[in-house]
C-alpha positions as CSV (number, residue, x, y, z in Angstrom):
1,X,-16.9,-55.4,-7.5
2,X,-16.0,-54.6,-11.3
3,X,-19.5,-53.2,-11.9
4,X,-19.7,-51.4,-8.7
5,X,-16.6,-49.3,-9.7
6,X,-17.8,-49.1,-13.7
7,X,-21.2,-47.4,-12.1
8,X,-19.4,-45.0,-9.8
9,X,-16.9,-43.8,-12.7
10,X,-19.3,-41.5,-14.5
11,X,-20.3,-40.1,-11.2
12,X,-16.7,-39.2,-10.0
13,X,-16.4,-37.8,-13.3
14,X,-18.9,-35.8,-13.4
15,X,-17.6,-34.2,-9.8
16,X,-14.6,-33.6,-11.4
17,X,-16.1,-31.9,-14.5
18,X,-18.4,-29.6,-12.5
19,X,-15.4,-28.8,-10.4
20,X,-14.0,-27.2,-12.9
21,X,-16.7,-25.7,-14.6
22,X,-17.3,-24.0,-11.7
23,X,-13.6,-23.0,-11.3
24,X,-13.1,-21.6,-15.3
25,X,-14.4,-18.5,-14.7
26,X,-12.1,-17.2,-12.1
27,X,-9.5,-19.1,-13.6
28,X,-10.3,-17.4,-16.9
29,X,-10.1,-13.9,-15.4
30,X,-7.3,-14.7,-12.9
31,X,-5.2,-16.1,-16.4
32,X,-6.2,-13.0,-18.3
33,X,-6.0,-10.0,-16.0
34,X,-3.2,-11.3,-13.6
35,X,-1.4,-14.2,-15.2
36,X,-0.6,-12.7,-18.8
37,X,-0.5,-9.7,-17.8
38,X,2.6,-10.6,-15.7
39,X,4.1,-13.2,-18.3
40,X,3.7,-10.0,-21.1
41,X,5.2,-7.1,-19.0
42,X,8.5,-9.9,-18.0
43,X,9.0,-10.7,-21.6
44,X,8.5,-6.8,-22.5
45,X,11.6,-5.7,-20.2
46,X,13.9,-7.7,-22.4
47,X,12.4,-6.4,-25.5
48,X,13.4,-3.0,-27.1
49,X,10.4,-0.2,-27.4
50,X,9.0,-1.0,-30.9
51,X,8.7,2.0,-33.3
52,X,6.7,3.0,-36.7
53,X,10.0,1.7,-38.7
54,X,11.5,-1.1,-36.2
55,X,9.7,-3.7,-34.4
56,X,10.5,-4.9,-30.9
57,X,13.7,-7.3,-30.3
58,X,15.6,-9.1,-27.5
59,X,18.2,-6.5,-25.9
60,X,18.4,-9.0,-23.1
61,X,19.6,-6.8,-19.6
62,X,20.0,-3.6,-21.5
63,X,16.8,-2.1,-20.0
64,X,18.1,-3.0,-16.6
65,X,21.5,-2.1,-17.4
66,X,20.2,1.4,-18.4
67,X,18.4,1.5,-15.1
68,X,21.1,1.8,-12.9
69,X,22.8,4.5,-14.8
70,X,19.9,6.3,-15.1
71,X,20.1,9.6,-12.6
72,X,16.2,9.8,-12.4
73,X,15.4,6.3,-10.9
74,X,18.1,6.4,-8.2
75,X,16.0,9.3,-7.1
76,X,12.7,7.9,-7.5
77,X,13.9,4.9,-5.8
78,X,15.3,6.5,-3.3
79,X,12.1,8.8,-2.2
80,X,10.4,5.9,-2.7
81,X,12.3,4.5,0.3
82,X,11.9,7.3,2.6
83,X,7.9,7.7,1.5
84,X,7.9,4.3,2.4
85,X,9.9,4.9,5.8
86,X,7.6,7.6,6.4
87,X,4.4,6.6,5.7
88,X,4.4,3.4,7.0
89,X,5.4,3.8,10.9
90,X,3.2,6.8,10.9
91,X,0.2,5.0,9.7
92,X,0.3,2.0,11.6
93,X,1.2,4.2,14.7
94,X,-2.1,6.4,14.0
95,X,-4.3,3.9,13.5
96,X,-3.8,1.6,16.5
97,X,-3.7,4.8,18.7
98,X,-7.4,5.4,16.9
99,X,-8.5,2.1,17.7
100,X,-7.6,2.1,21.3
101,X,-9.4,5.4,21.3
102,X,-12.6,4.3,20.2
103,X,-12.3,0.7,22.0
104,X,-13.4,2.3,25.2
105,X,-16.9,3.5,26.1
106,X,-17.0,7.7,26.0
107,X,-19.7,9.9,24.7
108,X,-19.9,10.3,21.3
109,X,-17.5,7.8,20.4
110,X,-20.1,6.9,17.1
111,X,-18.9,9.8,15.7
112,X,-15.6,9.6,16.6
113,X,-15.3,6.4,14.8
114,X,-17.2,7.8,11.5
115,X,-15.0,11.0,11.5
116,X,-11.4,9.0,11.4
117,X,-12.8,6.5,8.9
118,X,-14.3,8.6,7.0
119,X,-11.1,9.3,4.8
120,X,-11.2,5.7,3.7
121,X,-14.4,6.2,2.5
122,X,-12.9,9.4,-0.2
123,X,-11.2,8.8,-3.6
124,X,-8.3,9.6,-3.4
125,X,-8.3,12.1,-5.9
126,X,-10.5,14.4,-4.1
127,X,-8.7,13.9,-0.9
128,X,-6.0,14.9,-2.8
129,X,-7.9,18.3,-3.6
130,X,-8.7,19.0,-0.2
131,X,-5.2,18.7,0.9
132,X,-4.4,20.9,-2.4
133,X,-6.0,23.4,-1.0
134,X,-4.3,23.2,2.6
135,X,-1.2,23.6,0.3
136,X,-2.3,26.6,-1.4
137,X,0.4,29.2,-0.8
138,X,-0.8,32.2,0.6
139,X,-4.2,31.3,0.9
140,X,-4.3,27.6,2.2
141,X,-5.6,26.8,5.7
142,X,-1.5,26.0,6.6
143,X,-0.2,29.5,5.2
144,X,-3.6,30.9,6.9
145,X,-2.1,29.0,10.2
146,X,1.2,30.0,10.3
147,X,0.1,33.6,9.6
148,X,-2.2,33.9,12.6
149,X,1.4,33.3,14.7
150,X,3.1,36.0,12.4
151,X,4.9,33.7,10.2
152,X,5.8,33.1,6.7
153,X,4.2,30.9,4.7
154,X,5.8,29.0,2.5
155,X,5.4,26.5,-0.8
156,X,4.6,23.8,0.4
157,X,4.2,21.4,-2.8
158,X,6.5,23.4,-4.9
159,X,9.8,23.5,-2.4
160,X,11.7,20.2,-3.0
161,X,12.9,20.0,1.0
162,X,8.6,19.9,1.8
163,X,6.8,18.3,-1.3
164,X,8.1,14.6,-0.8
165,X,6.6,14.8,3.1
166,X,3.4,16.8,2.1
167,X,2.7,13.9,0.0
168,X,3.3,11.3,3.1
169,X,1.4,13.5,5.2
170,X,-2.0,13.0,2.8
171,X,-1.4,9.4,2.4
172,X,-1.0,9.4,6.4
173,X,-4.1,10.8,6.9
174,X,-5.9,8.9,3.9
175,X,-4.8,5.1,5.0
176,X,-4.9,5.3,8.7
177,X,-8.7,5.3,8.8
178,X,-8.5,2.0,7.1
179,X,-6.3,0.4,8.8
180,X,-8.0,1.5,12.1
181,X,-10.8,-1.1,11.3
182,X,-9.1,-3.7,11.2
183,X,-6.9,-3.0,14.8
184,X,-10.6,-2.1,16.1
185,X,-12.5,-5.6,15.0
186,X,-9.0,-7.3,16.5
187,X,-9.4,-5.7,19.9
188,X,-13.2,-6.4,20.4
189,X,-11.8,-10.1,19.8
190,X,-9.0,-10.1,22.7
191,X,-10.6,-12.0,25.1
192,X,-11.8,-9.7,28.4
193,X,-10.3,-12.2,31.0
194,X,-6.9,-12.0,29.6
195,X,-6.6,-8.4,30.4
196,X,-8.4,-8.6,33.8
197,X,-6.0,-11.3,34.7
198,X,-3.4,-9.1,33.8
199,X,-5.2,-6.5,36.0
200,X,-5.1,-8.4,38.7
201,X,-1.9,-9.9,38.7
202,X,-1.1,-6.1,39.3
203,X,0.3,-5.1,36.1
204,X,0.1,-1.3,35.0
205,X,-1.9,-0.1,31.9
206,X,1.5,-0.1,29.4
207,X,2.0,-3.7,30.9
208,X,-0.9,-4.9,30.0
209,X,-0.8,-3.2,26.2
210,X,2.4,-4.7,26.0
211,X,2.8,-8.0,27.2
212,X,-0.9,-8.5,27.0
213,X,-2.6,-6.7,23.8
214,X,0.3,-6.0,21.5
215,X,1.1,-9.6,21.2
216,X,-2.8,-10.5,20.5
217,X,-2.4,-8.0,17.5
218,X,0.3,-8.9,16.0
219,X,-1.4,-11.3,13.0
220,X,-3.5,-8.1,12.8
221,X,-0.2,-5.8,12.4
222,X,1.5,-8.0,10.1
223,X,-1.6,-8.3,7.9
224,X,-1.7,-4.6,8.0
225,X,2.2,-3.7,7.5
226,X,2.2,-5.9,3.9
227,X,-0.6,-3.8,2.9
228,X,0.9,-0.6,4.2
229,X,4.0,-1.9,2.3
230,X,2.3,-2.7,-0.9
231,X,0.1,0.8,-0.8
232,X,3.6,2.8,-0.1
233,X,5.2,1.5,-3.7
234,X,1.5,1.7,-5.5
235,X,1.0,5.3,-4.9
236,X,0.3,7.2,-8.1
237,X,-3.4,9.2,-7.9
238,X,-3.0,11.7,-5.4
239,X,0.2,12.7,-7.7
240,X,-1.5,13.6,-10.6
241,X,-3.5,16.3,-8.4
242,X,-0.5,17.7,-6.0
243,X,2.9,17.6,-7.5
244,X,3.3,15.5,-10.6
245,X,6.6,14.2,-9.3
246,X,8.0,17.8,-8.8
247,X,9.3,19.5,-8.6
248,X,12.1,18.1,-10.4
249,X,11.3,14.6,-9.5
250,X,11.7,16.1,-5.8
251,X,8.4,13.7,-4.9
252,X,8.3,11.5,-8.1
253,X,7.6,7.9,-6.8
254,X,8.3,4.6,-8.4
255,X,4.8,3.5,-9.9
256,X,4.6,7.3,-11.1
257,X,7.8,7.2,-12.9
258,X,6.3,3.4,-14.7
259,X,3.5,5.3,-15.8
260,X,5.7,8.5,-16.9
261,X,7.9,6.2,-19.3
262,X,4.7,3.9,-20.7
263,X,2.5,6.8,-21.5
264,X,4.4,10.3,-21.5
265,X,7.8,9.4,-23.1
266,X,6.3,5.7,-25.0
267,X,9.3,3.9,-23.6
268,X,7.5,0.4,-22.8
269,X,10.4,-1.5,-22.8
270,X,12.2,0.8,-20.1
271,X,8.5,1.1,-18.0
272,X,8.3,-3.0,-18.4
273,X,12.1,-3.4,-16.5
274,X,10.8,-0.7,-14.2
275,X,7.7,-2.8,-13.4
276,X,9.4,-5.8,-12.8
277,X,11.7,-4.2,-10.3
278,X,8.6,-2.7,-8.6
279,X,7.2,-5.9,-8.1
280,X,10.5,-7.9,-7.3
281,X,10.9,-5.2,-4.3
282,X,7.4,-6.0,-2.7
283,X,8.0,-9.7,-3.1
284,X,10.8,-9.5,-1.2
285,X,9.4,-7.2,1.3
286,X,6.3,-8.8,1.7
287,X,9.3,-12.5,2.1
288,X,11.0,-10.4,5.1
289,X,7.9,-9.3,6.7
290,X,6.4,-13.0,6.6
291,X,10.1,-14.3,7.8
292,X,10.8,-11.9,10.5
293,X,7.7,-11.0,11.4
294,X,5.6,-14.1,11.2
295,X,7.7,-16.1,13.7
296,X,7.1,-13.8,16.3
297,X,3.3,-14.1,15.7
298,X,0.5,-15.9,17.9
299,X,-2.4,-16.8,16.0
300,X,-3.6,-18.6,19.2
């Protein structure tokens, strides 16, 4: 019996040591583009900026402290919030009305299906030049719109009541295409005699999508809302190209205001406490939406 279990040492061994051969290389990547980074940017929000004549050192809360005095991030955070509020219904709404469309059999329903994914498929930078020019005072295809009905244009991107919604609007139409797919390869999985029992049972077409459909999708819809969620508080490209968080931080967002303090005003410190906020408040939206959410979802 000894020697049985000497001989099969070096085997199990050797399991183990492939094992994890085979894991270091995602465990090197996962440690030094996700793990550091996160350990760095926590230690860098309780560490001053460093300068050319003083070196970074503890100031503990002070970042954070400075946070909540500071005029500009209660209104970053707060159109944060209502981009969020915004986007997010909107999007969700949008797409699952797209996939119902192009669940049922209709002519030309191929192309139907390429022309509302075919946002998804654009960088977001250039989507965000098409919409630019929709934008365009005077000239863009909404100013062009309005003055077909004999009314005034208006700015659009530069009036602080419309730039924070023309934003939401691009975004709208930029994510619902993507989330569409995923609402579409969930319906085709419903299976047919659930809704034909429904049918038959007598129930009306909103029945059905309510009692019947709606609840099938919901691992689908909560899978879709954290990404929704995590997309509404990661927005920063299409901001470069439309407002640059104007006018006067009218549509400045939370990720945009990070990068304004790391790489326009060299505040590390101060973007370092903004990023670990950022990513404290999609943790705990992400916790809600898992807690409320995920009890009142069927996975079978």
């Amino acid at each position: 019996m000894a020697s049985i279990r000497s001989a099969s040492l070096p085997a199990a061994l050797r399991d183990h040591v492939v094992a994890w051969a085979l894991l270091a290389p995602a465990l090197l990547l996962l440690g030094a583009f996700t793990l550091y980074p996160a350990l760095a940017t926590l230690l860098q929000s309780v560490m001053s900026t460093p300068t050319a004549g003083q070196p970074a050192h503890f100031v503990g809360a002070t970042q954070f402290a400075a946070m909540l005095a500071d005029p500009v991030f209660r209104r970053v955070l707060r159109n944060n919030l209502l981009y969020a509020a915004g986007s997010i219904p909107a999007a969700v709404v949008l797409a699952l009305a797209m996939a119902l469309l192009v669940n049922v059999r209709f002519p030309g329903r191929a192309l139907a299906r390429m022309a509302f994914f075919t946002p998804t498929v654009l960088p977001l930078v250039a989507a965000a030049n098409i919409w630019l020019f929709f934008y365009t005072p005077g000239y863009g295809l909404f100013d062009r719109g309005l003055h077909l009905f004999g009314l005034t244009g208006r700015n659009w991107l530069g009036d602080p009541t419309t730039a924070l919604w023309a934003v939401t609007l691009v975004a709208v139409w930029k994510q619902a295409g993507f989330f569409m797919i995923f609402y579409l390869a969930a319906l085709q999985n419903i299976p047919p005699h659930l809704v034909e029992a429904a049918r038959i049972e007598g129930a009306s077409a909103w029945q059905t999508f309510r009692r019947v459909v709606l609840p099938l999708l919901g691992p689908t819809t909560l899978f879709v809302l954290v990404n929704a969620v995590i997309g509404a508080f990661s927005l920063v490209d299409s901001l470069f190209v439309l407002t640059q968080g104007g006018p006067d931080n009218a549509s400045n967002l939370l990720l945009y205001y990070i990068y304004q303090n790391a790489f326009q005003y060299w505040d590390t410190g101060y973007a370092a406490a903004l990023t670990v906020v950022l990513v404290a408040i999609l943790a705990l939206a992400s916790l809600l939406q898992f807690v409320v959410l995920g009890r009142r979802t069927h996975y079978r």
